[in-house]
C-alpha positions in Angstrom: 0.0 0.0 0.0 1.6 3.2 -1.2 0.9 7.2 -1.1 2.4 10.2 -2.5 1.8 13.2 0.1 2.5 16.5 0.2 2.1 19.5 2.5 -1.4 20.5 0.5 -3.1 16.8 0.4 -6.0 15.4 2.5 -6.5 11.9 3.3 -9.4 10.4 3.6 -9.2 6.9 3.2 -11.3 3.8 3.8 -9.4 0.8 4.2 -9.8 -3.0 5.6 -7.0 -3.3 7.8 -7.0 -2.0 11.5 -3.8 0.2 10.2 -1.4 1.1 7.7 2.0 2.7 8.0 4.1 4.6 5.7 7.0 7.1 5.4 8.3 9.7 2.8 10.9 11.9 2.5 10.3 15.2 3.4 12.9 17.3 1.8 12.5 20.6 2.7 13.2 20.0 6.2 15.7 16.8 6.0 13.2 14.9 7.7 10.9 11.9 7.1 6.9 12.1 7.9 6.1 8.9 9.2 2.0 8.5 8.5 -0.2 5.3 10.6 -3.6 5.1 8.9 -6.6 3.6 10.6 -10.0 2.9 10.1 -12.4 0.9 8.9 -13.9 -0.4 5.4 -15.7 1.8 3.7 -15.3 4.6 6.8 -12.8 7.4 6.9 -9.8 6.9 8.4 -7.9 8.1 11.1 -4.4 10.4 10.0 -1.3 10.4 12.6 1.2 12.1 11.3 4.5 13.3 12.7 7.7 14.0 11.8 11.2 12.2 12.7 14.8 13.3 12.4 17.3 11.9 10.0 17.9 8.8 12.8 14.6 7.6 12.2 16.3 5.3 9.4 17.8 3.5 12.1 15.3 2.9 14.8 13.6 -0.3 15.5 10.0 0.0 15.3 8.7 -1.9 18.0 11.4 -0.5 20.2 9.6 3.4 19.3 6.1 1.6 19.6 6.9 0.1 23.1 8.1 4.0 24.5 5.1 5.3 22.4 2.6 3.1 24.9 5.3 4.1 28.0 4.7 7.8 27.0 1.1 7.6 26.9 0.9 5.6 29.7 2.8 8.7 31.8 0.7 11.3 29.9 -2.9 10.2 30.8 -1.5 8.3 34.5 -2.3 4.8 32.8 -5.1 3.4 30.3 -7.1 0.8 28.9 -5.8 -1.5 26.0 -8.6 -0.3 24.0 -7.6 3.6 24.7 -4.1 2.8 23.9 -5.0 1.3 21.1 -7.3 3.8 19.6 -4.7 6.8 20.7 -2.0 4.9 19.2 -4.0 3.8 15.8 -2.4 0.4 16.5 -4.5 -3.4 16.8 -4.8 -4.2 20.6 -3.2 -7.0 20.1 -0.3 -5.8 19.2 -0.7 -3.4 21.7 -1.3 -6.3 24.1 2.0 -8.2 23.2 3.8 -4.9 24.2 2.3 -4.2 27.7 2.7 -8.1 28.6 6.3 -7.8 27.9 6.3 -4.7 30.1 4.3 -6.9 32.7 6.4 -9.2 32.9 9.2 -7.5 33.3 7.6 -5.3 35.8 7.8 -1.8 33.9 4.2 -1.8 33.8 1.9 -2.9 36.6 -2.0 -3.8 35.5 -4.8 -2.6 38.4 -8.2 -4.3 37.1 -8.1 -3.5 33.0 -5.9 -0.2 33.4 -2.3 -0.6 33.0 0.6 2.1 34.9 4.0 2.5 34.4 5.8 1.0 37.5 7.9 1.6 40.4 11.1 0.2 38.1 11.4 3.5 36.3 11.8 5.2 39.4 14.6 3.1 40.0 16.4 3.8 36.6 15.8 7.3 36.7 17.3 7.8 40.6 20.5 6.0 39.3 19.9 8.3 36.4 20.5 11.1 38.4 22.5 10.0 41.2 25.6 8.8 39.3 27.1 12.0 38.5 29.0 13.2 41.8 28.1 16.9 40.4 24.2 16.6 40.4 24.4 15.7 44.1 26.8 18.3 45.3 24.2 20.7 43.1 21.3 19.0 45.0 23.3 20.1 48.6 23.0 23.6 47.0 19.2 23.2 46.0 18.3 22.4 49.7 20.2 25.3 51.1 18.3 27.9 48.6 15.0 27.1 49.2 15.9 26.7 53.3 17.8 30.5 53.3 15.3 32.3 50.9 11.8 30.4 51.8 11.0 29.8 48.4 11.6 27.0 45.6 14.7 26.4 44.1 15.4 24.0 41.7 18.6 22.7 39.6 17.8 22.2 35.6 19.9 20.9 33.1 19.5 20.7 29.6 19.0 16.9 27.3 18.3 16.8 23.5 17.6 20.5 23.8 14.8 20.9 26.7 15.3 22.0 30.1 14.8 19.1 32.4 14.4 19.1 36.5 16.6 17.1 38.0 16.5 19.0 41.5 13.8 20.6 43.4 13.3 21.8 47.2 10.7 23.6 48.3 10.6 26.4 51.1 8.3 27.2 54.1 6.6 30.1 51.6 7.2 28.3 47.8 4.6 28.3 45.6 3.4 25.0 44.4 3.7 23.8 40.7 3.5 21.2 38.7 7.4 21.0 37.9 7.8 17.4 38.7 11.2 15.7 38.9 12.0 14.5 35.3 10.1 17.0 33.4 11.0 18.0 30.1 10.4 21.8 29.6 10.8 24.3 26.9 14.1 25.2 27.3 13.3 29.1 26.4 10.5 29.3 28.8 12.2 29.6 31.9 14.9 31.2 33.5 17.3 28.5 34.0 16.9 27.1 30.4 17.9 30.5 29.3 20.9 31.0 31.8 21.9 27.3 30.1 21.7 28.8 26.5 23.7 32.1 27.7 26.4 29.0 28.2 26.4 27.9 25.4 28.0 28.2 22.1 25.7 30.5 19.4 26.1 27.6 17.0 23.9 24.9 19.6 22.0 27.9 20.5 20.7 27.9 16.9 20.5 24.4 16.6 18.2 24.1 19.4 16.2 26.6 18.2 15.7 25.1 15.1 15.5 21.8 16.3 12.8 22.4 19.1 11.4 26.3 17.9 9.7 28.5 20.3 6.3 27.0 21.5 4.3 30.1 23.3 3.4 28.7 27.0 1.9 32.0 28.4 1.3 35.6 26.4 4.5 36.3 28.2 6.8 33.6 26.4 9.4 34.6 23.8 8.7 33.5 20.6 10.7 35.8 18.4 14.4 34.4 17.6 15.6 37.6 17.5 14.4 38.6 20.8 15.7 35.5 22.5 19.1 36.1 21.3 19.4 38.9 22.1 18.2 38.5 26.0 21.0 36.0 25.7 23.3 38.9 25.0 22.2 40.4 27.9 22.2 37.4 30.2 25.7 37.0 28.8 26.6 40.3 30.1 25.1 40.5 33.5 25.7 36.6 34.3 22.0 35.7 35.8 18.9 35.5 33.8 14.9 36.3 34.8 11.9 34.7 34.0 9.2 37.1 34.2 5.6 34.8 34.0 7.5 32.8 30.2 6.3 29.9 32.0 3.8 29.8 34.3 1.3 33.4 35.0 1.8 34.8 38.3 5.3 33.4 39.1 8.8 35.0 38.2 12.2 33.3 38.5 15.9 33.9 39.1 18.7 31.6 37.7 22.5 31.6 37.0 24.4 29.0 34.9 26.7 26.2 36.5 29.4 25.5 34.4 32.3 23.3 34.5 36.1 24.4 34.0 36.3 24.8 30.7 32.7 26.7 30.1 30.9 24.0 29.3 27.5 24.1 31.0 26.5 21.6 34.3 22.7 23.1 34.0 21.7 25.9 36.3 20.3 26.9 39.6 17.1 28.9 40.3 14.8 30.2 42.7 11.2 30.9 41.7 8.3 32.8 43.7 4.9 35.3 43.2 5.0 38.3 41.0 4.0 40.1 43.7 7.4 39.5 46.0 9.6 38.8 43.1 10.3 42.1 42.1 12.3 45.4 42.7 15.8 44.7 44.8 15.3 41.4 45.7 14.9 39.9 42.2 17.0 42.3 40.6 19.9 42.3 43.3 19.4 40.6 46.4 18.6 36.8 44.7 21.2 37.5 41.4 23.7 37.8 44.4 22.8 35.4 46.4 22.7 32.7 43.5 25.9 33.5 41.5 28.0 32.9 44.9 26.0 29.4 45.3 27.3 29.0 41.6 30.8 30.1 42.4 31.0 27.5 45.4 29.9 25.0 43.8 31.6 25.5 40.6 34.7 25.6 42.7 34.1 22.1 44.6 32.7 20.5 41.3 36.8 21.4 40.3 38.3 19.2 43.2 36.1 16.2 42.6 
């Protein structure tokens, strides 16, 4: 079963099988659009499309359809086969085959017809995150910011060009979010993701860009290249960066890169809090302070590991 597509075609399609799957070239954007088709005879079908990267040639399709169910599984806190299935555009038996193997090897736990991810992730992503000596003397750092200024703090780093928590503490006054440990984040949209670019050379900067673009998250997020760069200019310049509502309405946030000897970006500290206390001295003087000497310390002890 073949297609020609292009940017301007519609499909609607009525076909037998539970689901096809094709992919073609896109060439404008050295990618490949990989299209699953499902449906029934004589019924339109369903269109999932999306795009992958150049290394798409070399993955292993029921490897990317086994994190597909683990994603979705995270994304909606567990489902049914059928949902799966129907989300996916995939048969439920094959769907089936997948979350037995994660069953039985206890990735995925089954509570009456829905199935969760399990308690085995939790484990790989702790040794994830404890086996670099750095993150933990960062995490010692983490605790002490939220403890001394009452707010949250939080250490980020960056991974296939998001912003990613990998420390959090909160203080007696934080406000509570939703940035879990392990997040993925637009790497723009917050203060530490931008003290992280600041670090880095203008060359990544544009490939991340390019790679991940500038989703809007609030009416406050920069989407304008130009603009980005240059508050990277300026971040460069004055060595912390702010995040003033990017990310979440009503909060504001302080950061400053932590980088190893030779420049090269750890990930970055930062404290976050209300609009209405983040502001004036303290987020302008008091918390830059106060967060490029955590930076400096810890920079300094991440030398004599």
């Amino acid at each position: 079963m073949t297609h020609e597509i292009d940017g301007s075609q519609r499909l609607m399609i009525g076909i037998s099988k539970p689901f096809a799957l094709f992919e073609a070239p896109d060439d404008k954007h050295g990618s490949v659009i990989h299209v699953r088709i499902f449906g029934t005879f004589n019924k339109p079908a369903k269109l999932l499309m999306f795009m992958k990267d150049n290394s798409s040639r070399n993955r292993v399709t029921t490897t990317e359809t086994t994190f597909e169910i683990i994603e979705l599984l995270k994304k909606r806190d567990g489902g049914r086969l059928s949902e799966i299935a129907t989300e996916l555009g995939l048969a439920k038996s094959t769907i089936h085959r997948h979350l037995s193997t994660l069953k039985d090897l206890e990735y995925v736990i089954q509570e009456d017809d829905v199935y969760r991810t399990g308690f085995r992730f939790l484990e790989i992503g702790e040794q994830t995150r404890t086996r670099c000596s750095e993150y933990q003397l960062a995490h010692e750092k983490v605790t002490a910011l939220a403890s001394e200024t009452e707010e949250r703090a939080q250490f980020i780093t960056e991974e296939f060009g998001r912003g990613v928590y990998i420390f959090r503490e909160i203080g007696e006054h934080a406000v509570q979010t939703d940035s879990e440990i392990g997040k993925r984040i637009p790497i723009h949209a917050t203060a530490a993701g931008k003290a992280i670019l600041a670090s880095l050379p203008d060359s990544r900067v544009d490939e991340i860009i390019e790679q991940r673009g500038l989703p809007s998250l609030t009416k406050h997020t920069i989407t304008s290249k130009s603009t980005l760069l240059k508050e990277i200019d300026e971040i460069r310049e004055q060595g912390y960066s702010v995040n003033d509502q990017e990310n979440t309405v009503g909060l504001r946030a302080v950061s400053v890169p932590v980088k190893y000897e030779n420049g090269e970006p750890l990930g970055a500290l930062s404290i976050s809090g209300p609009t209405h206390r983040f502001q004036g001295e303290l987020l302008e003087q008091t918390l830059p302070d106060l967060l490029l000497g955590t930076a400096n310390e810890l920079e300094l002890n991440i030398q004599y590991l």
